[in-house]
C-alpha positions in Angstrom: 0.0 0.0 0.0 1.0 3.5 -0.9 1.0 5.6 3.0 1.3 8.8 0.9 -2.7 8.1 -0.6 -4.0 6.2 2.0 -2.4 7.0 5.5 -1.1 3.9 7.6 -1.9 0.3 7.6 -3.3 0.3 10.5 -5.7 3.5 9.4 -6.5 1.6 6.4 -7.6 -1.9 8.2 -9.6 0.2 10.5 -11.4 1.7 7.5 -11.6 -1.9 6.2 -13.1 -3.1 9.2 -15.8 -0.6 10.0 -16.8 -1.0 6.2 -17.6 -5.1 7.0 -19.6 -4.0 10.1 -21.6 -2.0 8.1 -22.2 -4.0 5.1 -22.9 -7.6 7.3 -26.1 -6.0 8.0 -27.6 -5.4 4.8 -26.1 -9.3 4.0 -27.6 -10.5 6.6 -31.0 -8.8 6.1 -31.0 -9.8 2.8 -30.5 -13.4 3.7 -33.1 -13.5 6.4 -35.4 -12.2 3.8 -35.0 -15.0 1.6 -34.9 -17.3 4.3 -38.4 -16.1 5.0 -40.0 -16.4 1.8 -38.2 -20.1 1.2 -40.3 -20.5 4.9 -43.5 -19.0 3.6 -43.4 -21.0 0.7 -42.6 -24.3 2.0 -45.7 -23.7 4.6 -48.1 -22.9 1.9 -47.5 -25.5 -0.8 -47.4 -28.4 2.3 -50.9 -26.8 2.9 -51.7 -26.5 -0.3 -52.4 -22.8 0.2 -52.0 -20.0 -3.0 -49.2 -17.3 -1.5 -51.7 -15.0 -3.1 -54.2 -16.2 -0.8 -52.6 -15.7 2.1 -51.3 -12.1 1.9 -54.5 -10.6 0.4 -56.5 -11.3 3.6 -58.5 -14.3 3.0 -60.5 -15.3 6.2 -61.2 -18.7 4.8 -60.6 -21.1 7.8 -57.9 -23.1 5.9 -56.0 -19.9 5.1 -56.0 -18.2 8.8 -54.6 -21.6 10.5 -51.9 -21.5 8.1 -51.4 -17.7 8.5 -51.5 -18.9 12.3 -48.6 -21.8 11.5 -46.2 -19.0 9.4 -46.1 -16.7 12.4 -45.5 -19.4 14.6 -42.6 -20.5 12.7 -41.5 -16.9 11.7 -41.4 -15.9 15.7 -39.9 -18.9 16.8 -37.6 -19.7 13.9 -36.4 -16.4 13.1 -37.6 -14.1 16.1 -38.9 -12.0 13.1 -40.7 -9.0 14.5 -45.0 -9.0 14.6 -44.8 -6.2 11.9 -42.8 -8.4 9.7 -44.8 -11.2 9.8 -47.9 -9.2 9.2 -46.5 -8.0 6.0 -45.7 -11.6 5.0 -49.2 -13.3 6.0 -51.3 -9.9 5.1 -52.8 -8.9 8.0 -52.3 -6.3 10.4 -49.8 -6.4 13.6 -52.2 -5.9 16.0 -54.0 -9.2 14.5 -50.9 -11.1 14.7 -50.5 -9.9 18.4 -54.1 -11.4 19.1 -53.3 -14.8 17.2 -49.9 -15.7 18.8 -51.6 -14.7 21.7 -54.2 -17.1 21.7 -51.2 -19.4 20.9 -49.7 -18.2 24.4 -46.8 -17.0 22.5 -47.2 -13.2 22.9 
């Protein structure tokens, strides 16, 4: 390395290393969000349940107790937060509150 452009070594590792903190993050959130859908779509096809289905708000029984099985998993699995898991099974937070609730998991 050239110390006249960049400053030290040990400046430049430092600038290296902060860089990885940041960016393992986004990695990592990226990951977690396919990790989610591969989970969501596992669930629904072993349930036979359209993705479609479930995120538009159906209220067919079939459809809320495998709403009710993805936010188990999500929670437990991933400790995904209820906002999250809303967005991925359609309904609202406060209604996935009330379910894993009933579920004694709230």
């Amino acid at each position: 390395m050239d110390e006249r452009v960049l400053g030290s070594s040990k400046f430049v590792e430092r600038v290296i290393q902060e860089a990885d903190e940041k960016v393992k993050p986004q990695v990592y959130g990226a990951e977690l969000k396919l990790k989610i859908q591969k989970a969501v779509e596992k669930i629904c096809k072993r349930e036979g349940i359209n993705r479609l289905e479930l995120q538009t708000g159906s209220r067919r029984a079939k459809t809320s107790r495998v709403r009710q099985q993805i936010a188990v998993h999500l929670l437990k699995e991933f400790g995904i937060p209820l906002a999250e898991i809303g967005r991925q099974v359609g309904i609202t937070t406060s209604s996935v509150s009330k379910m894993l609730s009933r579920k004694g998991l709230n």
